[in-house]
C-alpha positions in Angstrom: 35.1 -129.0 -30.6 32.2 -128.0 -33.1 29.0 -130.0 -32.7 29.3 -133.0 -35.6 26.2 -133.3 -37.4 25.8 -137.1 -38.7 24.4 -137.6 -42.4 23.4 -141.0 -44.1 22.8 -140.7 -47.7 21.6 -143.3 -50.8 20.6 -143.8 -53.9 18.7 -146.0 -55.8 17.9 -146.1 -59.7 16.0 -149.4 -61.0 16.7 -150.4 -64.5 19.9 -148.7 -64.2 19.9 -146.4 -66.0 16.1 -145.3 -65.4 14.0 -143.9 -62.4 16.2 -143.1 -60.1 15.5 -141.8 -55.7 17.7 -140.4 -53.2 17.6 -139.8 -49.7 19.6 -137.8 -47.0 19.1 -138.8 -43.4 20.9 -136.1 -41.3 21.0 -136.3 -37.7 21.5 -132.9 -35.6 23.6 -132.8 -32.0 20.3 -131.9 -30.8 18.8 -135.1 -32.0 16.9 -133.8 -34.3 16.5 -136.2 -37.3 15.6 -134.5 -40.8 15.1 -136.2 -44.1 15.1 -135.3 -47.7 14.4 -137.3 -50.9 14.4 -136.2 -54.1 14.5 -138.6 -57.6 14.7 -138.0 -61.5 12.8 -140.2 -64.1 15.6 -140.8 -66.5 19.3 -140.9 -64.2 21.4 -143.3 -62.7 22.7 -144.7 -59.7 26.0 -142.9 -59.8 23.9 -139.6 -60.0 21.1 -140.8 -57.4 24.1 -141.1 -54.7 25.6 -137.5 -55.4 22.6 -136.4 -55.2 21.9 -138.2 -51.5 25.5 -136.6 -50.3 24.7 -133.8 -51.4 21.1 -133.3 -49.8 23.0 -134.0 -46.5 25.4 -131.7 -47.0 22.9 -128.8 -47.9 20.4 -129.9 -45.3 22.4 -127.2 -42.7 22.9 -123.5 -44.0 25.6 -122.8 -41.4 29.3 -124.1 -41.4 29.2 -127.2 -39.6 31.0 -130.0 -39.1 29.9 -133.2 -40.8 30.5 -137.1 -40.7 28.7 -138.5 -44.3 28.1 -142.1 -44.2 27.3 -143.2 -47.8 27.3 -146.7 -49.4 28.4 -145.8 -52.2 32.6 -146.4 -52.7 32.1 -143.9 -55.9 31.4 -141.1 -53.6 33.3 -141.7 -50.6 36.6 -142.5 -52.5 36.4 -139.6 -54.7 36.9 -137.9 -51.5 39.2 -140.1 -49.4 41.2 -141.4 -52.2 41.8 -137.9 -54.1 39.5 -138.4 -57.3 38.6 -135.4 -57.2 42.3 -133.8 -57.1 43.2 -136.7 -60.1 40.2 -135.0 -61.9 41.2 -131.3 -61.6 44.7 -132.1 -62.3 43.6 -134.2 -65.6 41.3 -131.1 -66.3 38.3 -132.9 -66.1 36.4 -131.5 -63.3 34.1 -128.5 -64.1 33.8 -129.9 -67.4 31.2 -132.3 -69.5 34.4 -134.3 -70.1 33.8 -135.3 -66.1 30.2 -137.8 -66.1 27.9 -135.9 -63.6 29.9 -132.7 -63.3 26.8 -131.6 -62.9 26.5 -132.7 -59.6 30.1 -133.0 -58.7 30.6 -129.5 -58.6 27.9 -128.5 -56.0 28.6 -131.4 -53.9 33.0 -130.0 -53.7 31.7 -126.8 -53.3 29.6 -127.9 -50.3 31.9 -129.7 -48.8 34.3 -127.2 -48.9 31.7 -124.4 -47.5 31.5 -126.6 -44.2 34.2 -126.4 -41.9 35.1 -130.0 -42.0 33.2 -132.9 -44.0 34.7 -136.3 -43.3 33.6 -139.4 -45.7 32.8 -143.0 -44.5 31.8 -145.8 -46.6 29.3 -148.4 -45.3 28.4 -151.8 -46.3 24.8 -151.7 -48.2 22.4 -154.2 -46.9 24.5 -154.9 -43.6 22.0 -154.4 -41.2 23.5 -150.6 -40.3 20.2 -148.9 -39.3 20.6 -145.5 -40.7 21.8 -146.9 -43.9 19.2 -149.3 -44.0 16.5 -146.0 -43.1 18.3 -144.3 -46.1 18.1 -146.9 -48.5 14.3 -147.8 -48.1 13.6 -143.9 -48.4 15.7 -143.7 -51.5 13.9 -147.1 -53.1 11.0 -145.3 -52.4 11.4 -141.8 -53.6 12.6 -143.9 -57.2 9.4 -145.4 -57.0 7.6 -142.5 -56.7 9.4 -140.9 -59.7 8.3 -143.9 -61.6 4.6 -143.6 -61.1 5.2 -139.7 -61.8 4.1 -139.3 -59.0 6.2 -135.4 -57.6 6.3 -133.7 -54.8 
């Protein structure tokens, strides 16, 4: 079996909408731990936890296998519960009638680059340590794009 590659991913946006931070905390079979944050001034938390999945997704050029760990049910489900299928068949998808299309598109078109992506939802705030990792980094990127502060 292909070597799984483990991903935790948030987002954070504070007012909502406002300054919004993501993170991706992806874990390699070698151990290796890699991290990306990223943030807009003017978004939302919807779009701040695309934007996490998706930097773990992109964090490896090569087909891989992925587990995503994400607190967010919006992302997860649109996967695991067929959104995204309900969207294409309702003609929504690759369209502005779809909110963050935008992102929505990269993020299917990563997933379906890798060789498998599987989707797990995790409680926020329960103590899980990556999430927890991901969701500090994520408050603080939105922090950061708040001050203007860029990177």
């Amino acid at each position: 079996m292909a070597d799984v590659i483990r991903g935790f991913s948030d987002g954070s946006c504070y007012p909502n909408p406002g300054p919004g931070g993501w993170a991706s905390v992806v874990t390699l079979q070698s151990g290796e731990k890699r991290i990306r944050t990223g943030g807009e001034l003017e978004s939302t938390n919807n779009r701040m936890e695309i934007m996490g999945a998706l930097g773990v997704l992109c964090e490896v050029h090569e087909r891989s296998v992925f587990e995503v760990y994400s607190d967010s049910q919006y992302v997860v489900n649109a996967f695991n519960q067929g959104w995204i299928r309900k969207w294409k068949s309702e003609g929504k998808f690759g369209t502005s009638r779809l909110p963050n299309n935008d992102l929505w598109v990269p993020l299917v078109e990563q997933a379906l680059y890798h060789t498998k992506v599987t989707w797990h939802w995790v409680r926020g705030h329960s103590g899980h340590q990556e999430n927890e990792e991901a969701d500090k980094l994520a408050c603080d990127a939105r922090v950061r794009w708040s001050r203007g502060e860029r990177w």
